[in-house]
C-alpha positions in Angstrom: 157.6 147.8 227.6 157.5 146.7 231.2 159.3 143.9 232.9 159.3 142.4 236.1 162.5 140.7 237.6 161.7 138.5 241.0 164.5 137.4 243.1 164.5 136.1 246.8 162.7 132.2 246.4 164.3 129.2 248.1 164.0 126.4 250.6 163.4 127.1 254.3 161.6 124.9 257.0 158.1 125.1 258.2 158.1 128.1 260.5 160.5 129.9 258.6 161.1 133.0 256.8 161.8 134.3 253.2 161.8 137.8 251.7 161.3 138.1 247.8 161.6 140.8 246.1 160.4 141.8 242.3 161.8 145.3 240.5 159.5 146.4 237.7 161.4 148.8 235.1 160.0 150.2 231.6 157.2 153.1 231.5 154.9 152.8 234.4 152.2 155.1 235.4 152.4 157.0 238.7 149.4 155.2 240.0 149.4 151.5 239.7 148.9 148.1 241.7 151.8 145.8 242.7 151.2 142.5 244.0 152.1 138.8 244.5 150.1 135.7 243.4 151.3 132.3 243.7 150.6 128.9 242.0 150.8 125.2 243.8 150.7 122.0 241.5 147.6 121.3 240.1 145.5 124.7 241.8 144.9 128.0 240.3 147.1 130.8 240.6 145.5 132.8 243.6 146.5 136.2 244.9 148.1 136.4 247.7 148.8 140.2 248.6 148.4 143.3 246.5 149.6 147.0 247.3 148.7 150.5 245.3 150.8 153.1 245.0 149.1 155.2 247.6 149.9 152.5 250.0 146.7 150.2 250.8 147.2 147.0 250.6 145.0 143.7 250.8 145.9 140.0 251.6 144.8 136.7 251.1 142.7 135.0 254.3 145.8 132.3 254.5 148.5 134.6 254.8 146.9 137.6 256.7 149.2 138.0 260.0 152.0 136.2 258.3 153.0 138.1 255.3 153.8 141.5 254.9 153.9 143.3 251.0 155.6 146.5 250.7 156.8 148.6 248.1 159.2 151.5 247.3 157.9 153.3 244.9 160.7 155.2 243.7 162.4 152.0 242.9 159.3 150.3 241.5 159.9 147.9 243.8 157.5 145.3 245.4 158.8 143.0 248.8 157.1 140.2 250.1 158.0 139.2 254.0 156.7 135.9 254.4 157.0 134.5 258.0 156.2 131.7 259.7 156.1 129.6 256.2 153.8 126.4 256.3 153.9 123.9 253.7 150.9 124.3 252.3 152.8 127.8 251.2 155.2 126.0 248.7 154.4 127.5 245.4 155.7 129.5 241.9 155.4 133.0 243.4 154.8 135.4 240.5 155.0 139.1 240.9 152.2 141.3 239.1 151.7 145.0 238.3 148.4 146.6 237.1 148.6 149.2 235.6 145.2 150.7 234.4 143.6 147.4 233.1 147.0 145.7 231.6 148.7 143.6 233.8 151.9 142.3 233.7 153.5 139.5 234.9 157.0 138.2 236.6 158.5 134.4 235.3 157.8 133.6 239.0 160.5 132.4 242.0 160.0 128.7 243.8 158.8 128.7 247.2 159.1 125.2 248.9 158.4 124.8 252.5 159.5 121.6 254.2 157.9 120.1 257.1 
């Protein structure tokens, strides 16, 4: 069984910074895909950066130059740097991990920005 524990969401200002964190612990493949989605009120969840265990990584359009996702892989641990916050980022932050075709999924961590 595999769980995913987030920690790191809060308040902050427009222009801001935050840096959330999610530890993944159970039996997890060598290769795998770590990520972050997040989900505003009343939109989709949509991804917003994902990294493998070999190290590439891909972000969403709207937080490419702002965000950074990194991971220590022998902590099965996936960060999230997210700089220069705008409101528009205020969401439930979930934390995923892909293993194979299975994902699994954090409870999520609140993100407001204020302007």
């Amino acid at each position: 069984q595999v769980q995913l524990v987030e920690s790191g969401g809060g308040l902050v200002q427009a222009g801001g910074s935050l840096r959330l964190s999610c530890a993944a612990s159970g039996t997890i493949f060598s290769f795998n895909v770590m990520g972050w989605y997040r989900q505003a009120p009343g939109k989709q969840r949509e991804l917003v950066a994902t990294a493998t265990s070999y190290g590439n990584t891909n972000y969403a359009d709207s937080v490419k130059g702002r965000f950074t996702i990194s991971r220590d892989n022998a902590k099965n641990t996936v960060y999230l740097e997210l700089n220069s916050l705008k409101p528009e980022d205020t969401a439930v932050y979930y934390c995923n991990l892909r293993i194979r075709v299975v994902n699994y999924w954090g409870q999520g961590t609140q993100v407001t920005v204020s302007s």
